[in-house]
DRENVEXMAR-316140 format. One line per field, with one value per residue (C-alpha): residue in three letters; residue number from 1; chain; x, z, y. Coordinates in steps of 0.001 Angstrom, whole numbers. Example, Ala and Ser with C-alpha at 12.3 -4.5 7.8 and 13.67 -1.06 7.14 Angstrom:
2
r <- (ALA SER)
k <- (1 2)
c <- (A A)
c1 <- (12300 13670)
c3 <- (7800 7140)
c2 <- (-4500 -1060)
REM end
This chain:
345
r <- (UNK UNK UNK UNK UNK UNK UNK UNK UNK UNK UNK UNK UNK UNK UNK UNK UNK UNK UNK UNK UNK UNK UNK UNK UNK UNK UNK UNK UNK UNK UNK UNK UNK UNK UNK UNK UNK UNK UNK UNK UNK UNK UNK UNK UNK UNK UNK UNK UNK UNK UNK UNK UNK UNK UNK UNK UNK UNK UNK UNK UNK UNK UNK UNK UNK UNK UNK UNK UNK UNK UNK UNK UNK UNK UNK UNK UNK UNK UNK UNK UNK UNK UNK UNK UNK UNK UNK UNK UNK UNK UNK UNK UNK UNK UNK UNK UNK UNK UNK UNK UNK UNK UNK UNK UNK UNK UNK UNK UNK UNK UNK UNK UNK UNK UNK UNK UNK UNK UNK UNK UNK UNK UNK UNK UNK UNK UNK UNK UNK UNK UNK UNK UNK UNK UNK UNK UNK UNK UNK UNK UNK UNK UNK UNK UNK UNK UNK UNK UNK UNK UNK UNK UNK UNK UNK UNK UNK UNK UNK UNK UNK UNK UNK UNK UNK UNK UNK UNK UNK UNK UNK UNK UNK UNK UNK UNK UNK UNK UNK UNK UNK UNK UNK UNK UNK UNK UNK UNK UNK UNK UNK UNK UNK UNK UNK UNK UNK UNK UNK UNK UNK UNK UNK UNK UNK UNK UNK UNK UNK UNK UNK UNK UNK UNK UNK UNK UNK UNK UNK UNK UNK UNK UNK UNK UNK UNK UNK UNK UNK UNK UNK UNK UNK UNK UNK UNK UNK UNK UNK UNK UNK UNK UNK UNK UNK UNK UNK UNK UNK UNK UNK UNK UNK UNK UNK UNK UNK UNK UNK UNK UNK UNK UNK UNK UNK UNK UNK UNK UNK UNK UNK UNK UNK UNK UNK UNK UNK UNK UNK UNK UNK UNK UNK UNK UNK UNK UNK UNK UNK UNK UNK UNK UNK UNK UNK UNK UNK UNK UNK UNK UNK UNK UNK UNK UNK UNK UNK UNK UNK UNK UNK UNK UNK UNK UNK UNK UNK UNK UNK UNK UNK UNK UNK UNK UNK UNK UNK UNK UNK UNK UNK UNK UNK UNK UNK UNK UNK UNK UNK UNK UNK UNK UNK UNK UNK)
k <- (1 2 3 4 5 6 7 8 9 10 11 12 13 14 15 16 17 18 19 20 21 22 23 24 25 26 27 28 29 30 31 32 33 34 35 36 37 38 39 40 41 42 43 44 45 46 47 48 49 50 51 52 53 54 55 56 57 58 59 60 61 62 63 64 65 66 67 68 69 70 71 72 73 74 75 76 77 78 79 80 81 82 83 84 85 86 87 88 89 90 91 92 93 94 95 96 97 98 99 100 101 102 103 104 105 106 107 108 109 110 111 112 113 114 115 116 117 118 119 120 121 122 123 124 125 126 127 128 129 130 131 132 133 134 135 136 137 138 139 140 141 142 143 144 145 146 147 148 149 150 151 152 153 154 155 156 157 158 159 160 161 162 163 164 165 166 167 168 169 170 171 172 173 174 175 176 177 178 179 180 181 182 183 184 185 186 187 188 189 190 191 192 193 194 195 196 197 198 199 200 201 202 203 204 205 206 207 208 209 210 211 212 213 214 215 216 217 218 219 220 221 222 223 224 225 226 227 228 229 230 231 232 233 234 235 236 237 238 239 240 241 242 243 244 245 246 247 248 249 250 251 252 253 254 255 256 257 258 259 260 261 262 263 264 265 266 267 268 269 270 271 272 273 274 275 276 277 278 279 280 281 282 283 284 285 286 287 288 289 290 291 292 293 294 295 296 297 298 299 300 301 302 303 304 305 306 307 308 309 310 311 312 313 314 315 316 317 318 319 320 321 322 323 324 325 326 327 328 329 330 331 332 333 334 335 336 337 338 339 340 341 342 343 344 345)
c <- (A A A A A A A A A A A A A A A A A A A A A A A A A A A A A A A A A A A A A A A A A A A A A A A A A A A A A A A A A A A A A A A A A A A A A A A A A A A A A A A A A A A A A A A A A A A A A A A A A A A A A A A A A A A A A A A A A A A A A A A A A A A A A A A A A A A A A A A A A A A A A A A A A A A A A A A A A A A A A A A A A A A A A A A A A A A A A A A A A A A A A A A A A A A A A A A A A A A A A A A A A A A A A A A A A A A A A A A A A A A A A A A A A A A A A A A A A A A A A A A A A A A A A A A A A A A A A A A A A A A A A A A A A A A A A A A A A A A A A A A A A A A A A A A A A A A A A A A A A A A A A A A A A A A A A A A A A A A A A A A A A A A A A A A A A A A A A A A A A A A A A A A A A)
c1 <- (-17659 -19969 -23738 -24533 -28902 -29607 -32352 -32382 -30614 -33163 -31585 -28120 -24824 -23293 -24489 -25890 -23815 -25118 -22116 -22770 -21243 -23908 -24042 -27432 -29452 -30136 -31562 -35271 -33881 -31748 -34576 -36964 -33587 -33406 -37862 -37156 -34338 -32067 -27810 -26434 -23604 -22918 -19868 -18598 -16741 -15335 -13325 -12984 -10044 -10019 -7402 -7580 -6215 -8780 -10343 -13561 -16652 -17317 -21394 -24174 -24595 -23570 -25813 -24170 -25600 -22680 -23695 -22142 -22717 -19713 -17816 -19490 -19135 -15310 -15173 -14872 -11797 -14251 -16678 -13830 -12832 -15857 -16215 -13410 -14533 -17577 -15700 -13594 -16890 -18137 -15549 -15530 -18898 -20584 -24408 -24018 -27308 -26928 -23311 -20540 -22652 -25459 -23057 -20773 -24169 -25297 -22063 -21668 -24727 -23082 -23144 -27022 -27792 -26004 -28467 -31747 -30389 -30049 -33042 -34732 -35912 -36502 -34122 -33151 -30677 -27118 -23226 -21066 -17725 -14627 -13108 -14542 -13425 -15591 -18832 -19437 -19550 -21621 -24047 -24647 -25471 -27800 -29524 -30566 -31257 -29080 -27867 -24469 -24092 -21413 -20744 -20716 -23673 -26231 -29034 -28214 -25209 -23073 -25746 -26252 -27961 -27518 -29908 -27986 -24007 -23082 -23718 -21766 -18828 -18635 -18342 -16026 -13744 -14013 -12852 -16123 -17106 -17472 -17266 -16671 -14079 -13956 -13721 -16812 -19579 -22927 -24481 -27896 -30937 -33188 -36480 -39762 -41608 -45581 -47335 -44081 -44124 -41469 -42339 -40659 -40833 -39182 -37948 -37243 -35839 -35868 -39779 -41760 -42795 -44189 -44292 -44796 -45001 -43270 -44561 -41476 -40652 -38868 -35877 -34402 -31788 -32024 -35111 -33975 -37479 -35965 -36223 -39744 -41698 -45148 -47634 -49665 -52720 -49739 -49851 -46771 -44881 -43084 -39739 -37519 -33446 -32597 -35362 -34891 -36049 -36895 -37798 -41393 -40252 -39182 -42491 -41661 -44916 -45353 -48435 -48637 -48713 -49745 -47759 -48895 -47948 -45713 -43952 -43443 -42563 -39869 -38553 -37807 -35750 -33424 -33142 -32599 -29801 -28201 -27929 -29897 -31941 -33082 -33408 -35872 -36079 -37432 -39031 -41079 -43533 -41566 -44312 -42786 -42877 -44789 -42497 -42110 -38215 -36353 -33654 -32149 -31568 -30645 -29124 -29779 -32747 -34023 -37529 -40087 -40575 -43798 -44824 -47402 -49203 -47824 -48514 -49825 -47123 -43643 -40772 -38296 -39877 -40215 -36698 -35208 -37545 -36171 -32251 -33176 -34755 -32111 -29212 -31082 -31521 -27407 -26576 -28581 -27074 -23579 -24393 -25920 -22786 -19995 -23097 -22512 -18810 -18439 -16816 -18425 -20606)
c3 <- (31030 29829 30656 28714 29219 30147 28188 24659 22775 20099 18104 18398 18325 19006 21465 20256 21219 22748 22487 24832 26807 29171 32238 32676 29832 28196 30985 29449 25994 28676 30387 27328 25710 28713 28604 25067 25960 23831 23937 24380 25692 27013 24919 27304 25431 28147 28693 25111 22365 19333 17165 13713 12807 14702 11479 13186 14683 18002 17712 15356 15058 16811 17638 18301 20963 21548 22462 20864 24000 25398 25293 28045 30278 29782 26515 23696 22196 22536 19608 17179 18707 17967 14280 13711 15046 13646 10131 10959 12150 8639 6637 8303 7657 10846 11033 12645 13204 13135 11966 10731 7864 10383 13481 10995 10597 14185 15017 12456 12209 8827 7352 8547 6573 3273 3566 3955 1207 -1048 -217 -741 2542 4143 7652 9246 7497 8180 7537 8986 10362 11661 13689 16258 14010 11532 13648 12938 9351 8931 11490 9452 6588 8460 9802 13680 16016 15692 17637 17814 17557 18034 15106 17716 20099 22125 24111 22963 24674 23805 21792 22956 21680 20241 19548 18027 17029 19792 22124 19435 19375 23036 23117 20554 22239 25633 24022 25314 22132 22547 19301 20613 19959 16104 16542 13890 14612 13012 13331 12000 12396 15884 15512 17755 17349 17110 20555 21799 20062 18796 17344 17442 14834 15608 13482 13810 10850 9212 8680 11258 14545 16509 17270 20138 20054 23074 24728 25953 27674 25081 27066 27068 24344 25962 23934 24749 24720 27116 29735 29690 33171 32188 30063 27838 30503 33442 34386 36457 33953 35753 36821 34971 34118 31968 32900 35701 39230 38502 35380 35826 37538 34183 32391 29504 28513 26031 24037 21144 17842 14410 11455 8176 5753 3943 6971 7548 4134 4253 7759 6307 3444 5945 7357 4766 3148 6504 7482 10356 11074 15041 15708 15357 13656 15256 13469 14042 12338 12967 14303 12474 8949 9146 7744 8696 9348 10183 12121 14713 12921 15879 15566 19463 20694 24253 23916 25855 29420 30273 26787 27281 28645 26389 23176 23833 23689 25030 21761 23922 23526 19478 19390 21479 18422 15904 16767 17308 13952 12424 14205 13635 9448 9267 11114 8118 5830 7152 7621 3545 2191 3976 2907 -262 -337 1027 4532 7868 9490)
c2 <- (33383 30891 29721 26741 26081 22721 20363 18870 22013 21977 19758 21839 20170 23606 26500 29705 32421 35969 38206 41152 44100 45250 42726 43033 44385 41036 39290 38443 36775 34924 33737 32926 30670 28771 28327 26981 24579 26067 25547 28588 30631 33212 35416 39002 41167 42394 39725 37868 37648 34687 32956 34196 30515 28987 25908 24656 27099 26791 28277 27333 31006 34598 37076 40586 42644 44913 48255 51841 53801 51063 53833 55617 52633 52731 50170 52097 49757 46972 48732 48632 45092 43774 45505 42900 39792 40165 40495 37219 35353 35724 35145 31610 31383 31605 32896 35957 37987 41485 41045 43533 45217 45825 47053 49315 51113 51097 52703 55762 57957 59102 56025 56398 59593 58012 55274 57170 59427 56790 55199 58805 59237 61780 63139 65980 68448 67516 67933 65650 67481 66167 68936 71279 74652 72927 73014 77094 76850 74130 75355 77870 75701 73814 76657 76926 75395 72492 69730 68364 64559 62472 59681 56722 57696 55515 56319 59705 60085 63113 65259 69172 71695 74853 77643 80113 80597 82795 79985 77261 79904 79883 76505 76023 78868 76986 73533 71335 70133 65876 64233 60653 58255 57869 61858 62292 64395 65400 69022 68465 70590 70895 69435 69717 66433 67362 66830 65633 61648 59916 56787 53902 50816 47257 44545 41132 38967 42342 42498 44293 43311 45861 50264 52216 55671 57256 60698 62658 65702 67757 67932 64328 62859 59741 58273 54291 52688 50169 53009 53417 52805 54240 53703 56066 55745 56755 53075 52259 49496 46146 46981 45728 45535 48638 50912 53215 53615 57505 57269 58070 61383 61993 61729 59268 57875 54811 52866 50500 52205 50495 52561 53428 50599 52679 53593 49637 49068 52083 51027 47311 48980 50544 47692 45417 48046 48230 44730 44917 41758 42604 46230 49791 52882 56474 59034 62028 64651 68039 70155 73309 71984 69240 66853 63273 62436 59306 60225 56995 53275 51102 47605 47036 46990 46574 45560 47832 46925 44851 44313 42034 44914 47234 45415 42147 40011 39488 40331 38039 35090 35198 36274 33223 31222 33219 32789 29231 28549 30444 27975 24981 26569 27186 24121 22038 23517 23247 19210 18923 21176 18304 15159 16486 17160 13539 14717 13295 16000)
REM end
C-alpha cells in the first residue's frame, strides 16, 4: 500500500516513510506532507514483511506510528513485529524517528516507572506482577485503592479499578483479570487528580511544543487527547478523525496550558532517556496528598483536535517540517559519508 505525494519532494531522492496501523488516525500529517510537497509513502503494518538481506534503504527516513492498543484492534503480533523491524531499520542505518528505544518504552509501562525512578521523579506507587495470584499481595503493598494496568496498554485500555481486596479477590477467584499480551501487569495506587485535570505536555524533536490540560469526568481511563470534542469554554471542537461523535456526552473538556519550566525541563528528560523524539507525557496533582505525579509517557501522539483554536497553531504542520528537515539532514549526510569514501552517491 503505497501513496507517493506529488511535487518537487523537497529535495528527496527517497520517500519518507509513515509506518502506521490505524487506517485513519494519521490523516492531518497526511494532508500537511502533501501541502509541503514532500515524497512520501505510505508503510501498513498490517500488511508489511522485509528481507533481512535487503543492502540498499528504500526511505530517507522512518517514522513509527504504530500504536500499543493494536492489540485491541486484533494486531497484537504486529507490536512485537514491529519492535523488530524497527531494530533492523537501525542497524542499517536508517533515520528512524521514534525508533526501537522509544517504542520498547511506549509499549511496557514498567520500563516507564524504571525511567522516572532513575530520573528521580516522582509517580504513583507501583509493583509490577506477572501472574494474577500475584495481584493480592502486592495490592497490599501498594495500599488501596489501586488500579490494575496492563504492561502493553493504550488509550487506557485494560485498566480497572479496585477499591478494596475483597473486590480484587473476587476477581481473581472468577479468572477476569486482563494482563495483555506480554502477560505483565502493573497494580499501582488510585489517584484523584485535583479539580479533575490531567495535564498533558507534547514534544516534538524531543523539546517541548505545546500542553493542554484536559478536564475529565473521574470515571474514564481513556484520557487520549485525540478524543477531545470540547473546549474548556464548552465550545463544540471541529470534527475530526479519532475523536468521537459522543464524545461531548462524555464531558471531556480541553484548553491550552503553559507548564512550569521545571515541568518542561523534567518532561524533556523522559524523553530524551526514553528515546522518544514525537510524543507527550500526563501528569496530575493528587488531590489527597498533594503530590505532583507523572504517570503516562506516550510515543504516539494524536495531536488535539482543532488546535488552531485550541492553541493557536496546527502541531501537524511543524511535524510534516520537522520529518522533512530531518530526511533532507540524514540524506546529506548519507551523500558526504560515500563523497568521502570515494563511492558515487
Amino acid at each position: 500500500m503505497s501513496n507517493v505525494s506529488q511535487g518537487n519532494g523537497q529535495g528527496l531522492e527517497k520517500p519518507i516513510a509513515i509506518y502506521y496501523e490505524h487506517p485513519s488516525w494519521f490523516q492531518p500529517l497526511f494532508d500537511w506532507l502533501d501541502k509541503r510537497g514532500a515524497n512520501w509513502v505510505k508503510v501498513d503494518a498490517r500488511e508489511h514483511q522485509y528481507d533481512a538481506a535487503a543492502k540498499e534503504q528504500e526511505y530517507s527516513l522512518l517514522f513509527n506510528r504504530m500504536s500499543p492498543s493494536a492489540w485491541q484492534r486484533g494486531l497484537g503480533h504486529c507490536i512485537f513485529y514491529t519492535l523488530n523491524y524497527l531494530a533492523h531499520l537501525e542497524e542499517k542505518g536508517l533515520r528512524v524517528v521514534n525508533g526501537s528505544r522509544a517504542f520498547t518504552h511506549e509499549t511496557s509501562k514498567a520500563l516507564q516507572l524504571s525511567l522516572l525512578e532513575t530520573l528521580g521523579l516522582p509517580y504513583p506507587k507501583a509493583r509490577v506482577i506477572n501472574h494474577p495470584s500475584q495481584a493480592l499481595s502486592a495490592a497490599e503493598a501498594v495500599g488501596y485503592p489501586i488500579v490494575l494496568k496492563p504492561n502493553i496498554g493504550g488509550s487506557g485500555a485494560g485498566i480497572e479499578r479496585f477499591d478494596s481486596s475483597e473486590q480484587l479477590r473476587r476477581a481473581v477467584e472468577e479468572k477476569r483479570l486482563y494482563f495483555g499480551i506480554d502477560s505483565l501487569a502493573l497494580v499501582q495506587e488510585a489517584f484523584t487528580p485535583r479539580d479533575n485535570i490531567i495535564t498533558r505536555v507534547e514534544v516534538l524533536g524531543g523539546e517541548y511544543l505545546y500542553a493542554i490540560r484536559i478536564h475529565t469526568t473521574g470515571v474514564s481511563f481513556n484520557l487520549c487527547p485525540g478524543d477531545i470534542c470540547q473546549s474548556a469554554a464548552g465550545e463544540e471542537l471541529e470534527p475530526r478523525f479519532g475523536c468521537p461523535v459522543d464524545a461531548a456526552k462524555n464531558g471531556l473538556k480541553v484548553e491550552a496550558y503553559e507548564p512550569p519550566r521545571e515541568i518542561i525541563e523534567n518532561v524533556e528528560r523522559i524523553m530524551e532517556v526514553a528515546g522518544i523524539e514525537v510524543g507527550g507525557i500526563e501528569y496530575v496533582v493528587d488531590d489527597a496528598t498533594g503530590r505532583l505525579l507523572y504517570y503516562d509517557i506516550n510515543a504516539l501522539s494524536n495531536f488535539v483536535a482543532d488546535p488552531e483554536r485550541v492553541i493557536g497553531f496546527n502541531p501537524y504542520g511543524r511535524l510534516a517540517d520537522y520529518l522533512i528537515a530531518e530526511a533532507r539532514a540524514h540524506s546529506a549526510k548519507g551523500s558526504a559519508r560515500l563523497a568521502t569514501s570515494g563511492v558515487r552517491a
